[in-house]
N, C-alpha and C positions, 0 to 999 in steps of 0.2 A: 532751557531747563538744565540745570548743575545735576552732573553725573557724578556719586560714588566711584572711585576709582581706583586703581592699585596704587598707585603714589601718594593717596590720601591714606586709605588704610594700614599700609608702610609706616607712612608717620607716626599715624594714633597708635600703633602696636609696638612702636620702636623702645625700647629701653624695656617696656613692660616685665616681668619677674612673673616667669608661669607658676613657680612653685605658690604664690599667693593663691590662685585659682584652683589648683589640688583637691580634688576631697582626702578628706583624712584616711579614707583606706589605700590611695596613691600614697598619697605621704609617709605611711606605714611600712613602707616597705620598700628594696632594693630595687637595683635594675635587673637582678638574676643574670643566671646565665644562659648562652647559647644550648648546654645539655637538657636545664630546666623549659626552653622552648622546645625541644625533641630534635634539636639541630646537632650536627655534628660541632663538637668543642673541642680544640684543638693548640696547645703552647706553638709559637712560631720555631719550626727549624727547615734546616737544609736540605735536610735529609732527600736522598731522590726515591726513596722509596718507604714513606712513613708510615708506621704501624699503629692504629688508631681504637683503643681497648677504653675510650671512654665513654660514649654513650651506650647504653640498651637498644640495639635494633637489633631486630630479624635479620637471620641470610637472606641477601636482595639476592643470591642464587637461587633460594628454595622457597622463593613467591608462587604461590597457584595462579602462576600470569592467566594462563588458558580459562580456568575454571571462573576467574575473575571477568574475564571476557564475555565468556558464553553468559555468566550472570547478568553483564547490563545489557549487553543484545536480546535476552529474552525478556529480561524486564522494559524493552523500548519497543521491541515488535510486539508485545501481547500487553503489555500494562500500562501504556505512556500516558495516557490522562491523567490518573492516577503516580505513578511512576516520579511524573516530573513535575508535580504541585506540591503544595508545603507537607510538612509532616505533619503537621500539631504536635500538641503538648509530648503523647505519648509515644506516637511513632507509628510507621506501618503495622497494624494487630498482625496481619499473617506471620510478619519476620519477630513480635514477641510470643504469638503461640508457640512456633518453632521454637524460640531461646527454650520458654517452661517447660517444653515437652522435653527438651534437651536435659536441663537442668533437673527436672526430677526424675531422668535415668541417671545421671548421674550420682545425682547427690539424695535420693529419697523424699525428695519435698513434693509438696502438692501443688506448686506454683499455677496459676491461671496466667492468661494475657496480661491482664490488667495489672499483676502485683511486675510487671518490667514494662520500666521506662526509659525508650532508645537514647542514645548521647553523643557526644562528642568524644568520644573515649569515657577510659576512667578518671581522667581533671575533669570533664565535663560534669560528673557525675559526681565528682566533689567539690565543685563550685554550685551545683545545682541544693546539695544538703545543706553548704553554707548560707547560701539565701534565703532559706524555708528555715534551718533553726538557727542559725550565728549572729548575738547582736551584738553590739561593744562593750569591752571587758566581760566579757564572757570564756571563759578559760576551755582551753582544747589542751587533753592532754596528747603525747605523740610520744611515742617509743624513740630513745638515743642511743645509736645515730637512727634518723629517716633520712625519707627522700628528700630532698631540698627544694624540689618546686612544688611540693605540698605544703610545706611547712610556709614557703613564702604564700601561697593561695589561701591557706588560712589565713596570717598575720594582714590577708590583702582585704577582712573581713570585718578586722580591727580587735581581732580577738587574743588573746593571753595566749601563747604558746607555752606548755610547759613540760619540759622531758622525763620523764621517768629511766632511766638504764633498762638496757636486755642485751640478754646472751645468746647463746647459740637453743636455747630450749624459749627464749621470748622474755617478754616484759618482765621485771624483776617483781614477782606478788606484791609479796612485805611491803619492796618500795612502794607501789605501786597504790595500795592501800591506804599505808602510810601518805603520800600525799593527799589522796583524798579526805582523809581528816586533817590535814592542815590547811588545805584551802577550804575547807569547809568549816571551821572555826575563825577562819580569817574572815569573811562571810560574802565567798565567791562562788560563782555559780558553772556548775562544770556541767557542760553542754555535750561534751562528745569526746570520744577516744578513737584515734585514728591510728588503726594496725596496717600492717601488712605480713599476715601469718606466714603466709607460706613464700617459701623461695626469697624472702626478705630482702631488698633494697637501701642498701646494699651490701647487707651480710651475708646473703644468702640461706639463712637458717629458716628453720621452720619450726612455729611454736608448737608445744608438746600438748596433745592433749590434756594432762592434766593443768595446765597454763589456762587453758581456753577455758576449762568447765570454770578454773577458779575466780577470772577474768569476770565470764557472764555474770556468776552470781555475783563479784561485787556492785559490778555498773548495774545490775538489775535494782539491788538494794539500794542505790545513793540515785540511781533515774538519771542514769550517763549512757545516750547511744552510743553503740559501736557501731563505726564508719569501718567497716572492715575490704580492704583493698584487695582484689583477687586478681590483678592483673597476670598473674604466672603462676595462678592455680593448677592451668591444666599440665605443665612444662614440666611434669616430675620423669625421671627418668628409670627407674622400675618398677617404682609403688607409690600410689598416690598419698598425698597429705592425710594429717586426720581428718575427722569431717569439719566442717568450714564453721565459723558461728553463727550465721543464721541458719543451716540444717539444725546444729545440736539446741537452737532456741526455737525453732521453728519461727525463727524471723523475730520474734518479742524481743522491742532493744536493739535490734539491729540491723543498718542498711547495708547491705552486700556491692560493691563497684565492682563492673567486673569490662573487661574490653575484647576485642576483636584485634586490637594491635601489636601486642605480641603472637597472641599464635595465628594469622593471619598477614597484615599489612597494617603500619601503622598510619599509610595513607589514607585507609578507606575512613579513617576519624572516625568509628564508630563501636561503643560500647554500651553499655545498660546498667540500670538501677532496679536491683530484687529487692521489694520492698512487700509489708503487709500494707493492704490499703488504708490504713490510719495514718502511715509514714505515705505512702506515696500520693495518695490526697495533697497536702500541705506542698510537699516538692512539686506537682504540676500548676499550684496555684501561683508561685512565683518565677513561672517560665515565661519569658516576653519575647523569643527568638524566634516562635512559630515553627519550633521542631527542628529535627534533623533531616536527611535526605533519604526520601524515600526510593529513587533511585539505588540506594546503597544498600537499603535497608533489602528490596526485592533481589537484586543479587545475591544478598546474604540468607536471604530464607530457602534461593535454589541449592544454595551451597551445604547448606544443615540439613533441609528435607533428604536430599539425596545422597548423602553419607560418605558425601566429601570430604567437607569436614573431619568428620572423624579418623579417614586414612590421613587427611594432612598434617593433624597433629600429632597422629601416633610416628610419622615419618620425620616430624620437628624434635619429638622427643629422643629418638633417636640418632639426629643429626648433632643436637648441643650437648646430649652425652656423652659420645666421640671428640667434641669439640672441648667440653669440660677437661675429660681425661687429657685430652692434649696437652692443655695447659699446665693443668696441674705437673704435670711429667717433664715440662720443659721448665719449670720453679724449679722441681726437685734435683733433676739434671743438673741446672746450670746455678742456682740461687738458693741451694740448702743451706750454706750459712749464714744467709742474710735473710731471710725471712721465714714465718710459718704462716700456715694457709690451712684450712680444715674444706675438705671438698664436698661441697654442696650433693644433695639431694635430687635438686633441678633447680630453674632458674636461667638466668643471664649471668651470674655474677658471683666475682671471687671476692673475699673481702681479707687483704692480705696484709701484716702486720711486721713489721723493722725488725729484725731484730739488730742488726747495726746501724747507724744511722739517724737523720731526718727523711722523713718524708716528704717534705717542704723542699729539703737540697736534694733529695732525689728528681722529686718532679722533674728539676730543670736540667740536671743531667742525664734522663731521660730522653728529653726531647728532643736535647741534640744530638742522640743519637738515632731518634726518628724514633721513639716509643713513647707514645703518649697514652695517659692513664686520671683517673681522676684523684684527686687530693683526697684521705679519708676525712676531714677535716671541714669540708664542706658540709658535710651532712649531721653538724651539731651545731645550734645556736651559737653557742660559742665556739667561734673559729680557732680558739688558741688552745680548746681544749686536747686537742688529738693530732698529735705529730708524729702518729707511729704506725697510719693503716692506712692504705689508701684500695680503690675500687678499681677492678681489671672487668670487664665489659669484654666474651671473650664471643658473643654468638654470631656477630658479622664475618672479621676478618676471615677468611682463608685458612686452611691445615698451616699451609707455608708459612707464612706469619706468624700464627700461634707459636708455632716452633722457632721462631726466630726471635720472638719477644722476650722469653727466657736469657738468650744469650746477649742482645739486648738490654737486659735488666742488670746483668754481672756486669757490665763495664761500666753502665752508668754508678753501680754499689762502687768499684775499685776506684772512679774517679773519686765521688765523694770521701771516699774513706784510706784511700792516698797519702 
């Protein structure tokens, strides 16, 4: 009997051209970056002690390790049957009662179990909307600049990206409007608007009430969801956002992403979809992964019930306000002539602008000084449009550091501009 075997298989696969086998929504799109994975992204230098201001991650200093602990211990000695089998579609009910009960002291809503759906973070839960409503050539509009591994998760969908401008108060209306009658005369079909209000990535700004109200009623009138992203809703550092757009809609129009990964661990992969259940119907019907882990999920419900939570983000908010200031004061110190910065509200992130200079020839003289930062320029379709802003990610490193990236930052300004 003639055996299939690896010499054989060798052969027939030898030369082959994978990109023929592709689906088009592979084909659509880049290889992204290491930051767009959640991974640390990093220019190559020498440096023996590199300062690393590009990604969004929590201080792995100020992880609720302990609390984390006791979480899956009690979820294995009292709930392991349960605990350690599939999630389903929606997820542990106990750990979404607790989200709603959570969510509507917060924010005033009336949420149930059922209108939250557990995830994989907030990409999971905007991978999951694309499924349920995104087909081809179907237009998604995005605020310019975003985040750049959404913008590729869409495009991965095989759908129109298309920017609108925003400033420090959010999406530009006019424009905003304005677009929508021009693709809507062209006779395209706009599916969804994907924000991220508060604490914005990577501007850090937060859009102005009257932004939001004017926002809803357009998308309400042309039947465009808002995918509205709240991954650093809770991360304000004296006074919270306005209220969110699915509070001020009561959900009509609008799926709400929200995670556990910034003001917790971005390891535990785990965040949720606030939906009415007319939207979250459709999003469980095209779930094929069999859930998330309910293991995660019962840790996270000890964590909320008992009002944990709540001290560790008020203790977060406090830590990246300190760590903000830092920053900021070490620009101002060391790099007032070379750039301006307007300092965030809350967030992760500075979103800082040349005033001498590239930002393309800074990058690299950055990094061999051991200060690495991300390009502003990543985060608009067009890569060539923005050579003058780049993103500083300041909530990991160290005081030490912060303070040392400023001065840092002036040599690499004086090499380039030498």
């Amino acid at each position: 009997m003639d055996f299939y075997d690896k010499n054989t298989a060798a052969s027939e696969w030898k030369g082959v051209d994978v990109d023929h086998l592709l689906s088009s929504g592979a084909r659509n799109i880049g290889a992204g970056s290491a930051t767009d994975a959640g991974r640390f992204w990093r220019l190559p230098t020498e440096h023996p002690d590199p300062i690393v201001l590009a990604g969004g991650i929590p201080d792995d200093t100020a992880l609720p390790v302990e609390d984390i602990i006791k979480g899956f211990t009690n979820a294995i000695e009292n709930n392991a049957s349960d605990a350690l089998m599939y999630g389903g579609w929606f997820g542990y009910e106990g750990c979404r009662q607790a989200i709603a009960n959570r969510q509507n002291r917060l924010e005033g809503t009336s949420l149930e179990s059922n209108n939250i759906i557990m995830h994989n973070g907030s990409s999971g839960c905007l991978e999951n909307v694309c499924k349920a409503f995104i087909e081809a050539d179907d237009v998604v509009i995005v605020e310019s600049p975003s985040y750049s591994g959404t913008v590729r998760a869409i495009r991965g969908f095989q759908a129109e990206v298309i920017e609108v401008p925003m400033d420090l108060n959010g999406i530009n209306v006019a424009q905003f409007r304005e677009t929508i009658v021009k693709l809507s005369e062209q006779g395209k079909r706009i599916k969804l608007f994907y924000t991220i209000p508060d604490y914005h990535n990577p501007m850090g700004s937060v859009t102005s009430l009257d932004v939001r109200r004017s926002v809803l009623e357009t998308c309400a009138r042309n039947k465009i969801i808002i995918a509205e992203d709240a991954a650093y809703t809770e991360l304000y550092y004296d006074a919270p956002p306005p209220p969110s757009y699915y509070a001020l809609s009561n959900g009509h129009g609008v799926i709400k992403l929200c995670s556990f990964s910034k003001i917790i661990a971005t390891g535990l992969r785990s965040g949720w979809i606030q939906a009415r259940e007319e939207f979250a119907e459709p999003l469980t019907k095209v779930r094929f992964d069999m859930g998330n882990s309910p293991l995660v999920h019962y840790a996270l419900t000890d964590f909320i019930v008992s009002g944990r939570l709540e001290e560790h983000v008020a203790s977060m908010r406090a830590l990246y306000r300190d760590k903000c200031k830092a920053m900021i004061s070490t620009l101002r110190e060391n790099c007032d002539t070379y750039v301006e910065v307007e300092e965030p509200e809350g967030g992760f992130f500075l979103w800082v602008e040349c005033k001498k200079g590239k930002a393309s020839e800074l990058i690299q003289a950055s990094a061999d000084e051991g200060l690495i930062f991300s390009l502003g320029s990543i985060f608009f379709l067009d890569k060539g449009i923005d050579d003058n802003h780049f993103r500083l990610a300041f909530t990991r490193p160290p005081f030490e550091h912060l303070d040392e990236a400023g001065k840092r930052l002036r040599r690499a300004f004086e090499k380039i501009l030498d």
